[in-house]
N, C-alpha and C positions, 0 to 999 in steps of 0.2 A: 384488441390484442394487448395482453399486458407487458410490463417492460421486465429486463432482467431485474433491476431493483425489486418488483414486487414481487417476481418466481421465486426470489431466495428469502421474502421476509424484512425488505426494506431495511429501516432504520436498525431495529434488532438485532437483525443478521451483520448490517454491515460494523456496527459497534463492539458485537460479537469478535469476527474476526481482525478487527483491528487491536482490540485488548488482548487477544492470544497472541497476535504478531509482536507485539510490545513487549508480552513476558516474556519473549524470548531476546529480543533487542536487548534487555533491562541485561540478560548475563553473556550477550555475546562479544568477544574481545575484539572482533574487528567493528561493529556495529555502534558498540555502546559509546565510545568515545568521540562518533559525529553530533551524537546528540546531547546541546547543554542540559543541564540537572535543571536548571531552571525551564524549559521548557520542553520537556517529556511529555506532559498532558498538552500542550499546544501543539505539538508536531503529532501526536494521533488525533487529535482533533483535524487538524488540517486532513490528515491520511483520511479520515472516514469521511468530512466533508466531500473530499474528492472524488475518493470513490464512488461514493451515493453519484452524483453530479454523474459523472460518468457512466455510471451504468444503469440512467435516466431518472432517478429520483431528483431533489429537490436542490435547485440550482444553490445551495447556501453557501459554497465555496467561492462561487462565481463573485457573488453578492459583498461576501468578506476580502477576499483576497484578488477578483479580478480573474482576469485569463489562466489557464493554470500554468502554460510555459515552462513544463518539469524540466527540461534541460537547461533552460536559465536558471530558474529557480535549485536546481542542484549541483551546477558552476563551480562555485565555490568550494563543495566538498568533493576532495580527493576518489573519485571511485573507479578502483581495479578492476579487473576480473576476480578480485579473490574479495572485496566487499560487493563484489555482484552474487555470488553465489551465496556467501552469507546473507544477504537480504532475501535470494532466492528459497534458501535453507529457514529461513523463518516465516514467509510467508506460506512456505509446503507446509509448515507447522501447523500452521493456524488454520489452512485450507482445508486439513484433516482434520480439522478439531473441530469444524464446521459440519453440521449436516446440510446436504443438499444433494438435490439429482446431477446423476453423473456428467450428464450430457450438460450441464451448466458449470460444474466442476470443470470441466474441460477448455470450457470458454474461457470461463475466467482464468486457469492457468494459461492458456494460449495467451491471453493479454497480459498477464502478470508478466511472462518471461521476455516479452516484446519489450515491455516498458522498459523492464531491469537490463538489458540488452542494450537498449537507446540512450541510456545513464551513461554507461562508461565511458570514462571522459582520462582516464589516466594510461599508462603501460604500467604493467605489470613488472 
């Protein structure tokens, strides 16, 4: 049995859609200003590392950065419901801009929305 990782194209795929998720991050007004200028290519590295890892490819996140503890790990940043839908609103981007079978499309937004869900850490 193969894993999600390898039904969408592994490493490709997942590089894929993190670089469309970014050019939208890069012009969006509530998004673009969690992320320093200096570390743009390090937080979608992290983002695909993770991803990959998670949707059973190649533990390299694990390895760099440890357990992945997203709600520690994004503590710090301020997120509403209204940078939850913008994060939602670019990763819909991106997941369109992707090819892939529906029914894996599906998955993967069912966990997208969960994750972005279990983020919001502020009132709006």
């Amino acid at each position: 049995m193969s894993t999600f990782y390898e039904q969408v194209g592994g490493e490709k795929f997942f590089a894929d859609l993190v670089s469309q998720f970014y050019a939208v991050v890069a012009t969006d007004p509530i998004l673009r200003p969690m992320y320093p200028e200096t570390d743009m290519k390090g937080a979608a590295q992290r983002l695909q590392w993770f991803l990959e890892q998670y949707w059973g490819g190649p533990r390299t996140y694990q390895e760099n950065r440890g357990h992945p503890r997203l709600r520690m790990r994004h503590a710090e940043f301020p997120i509403t419901q209204a940078a939850r839908d913008a994060w939602l609103n670019a990763m819909h981007q991106a997941v369109n801009g992707v090819e892939m079978d529906a029914a894996l499309k599906a998955e993967l937004w069912i966990y997208l929305e969960l994750a972005a869900n279990s983020l919001v850490n502020q009132p709006d």
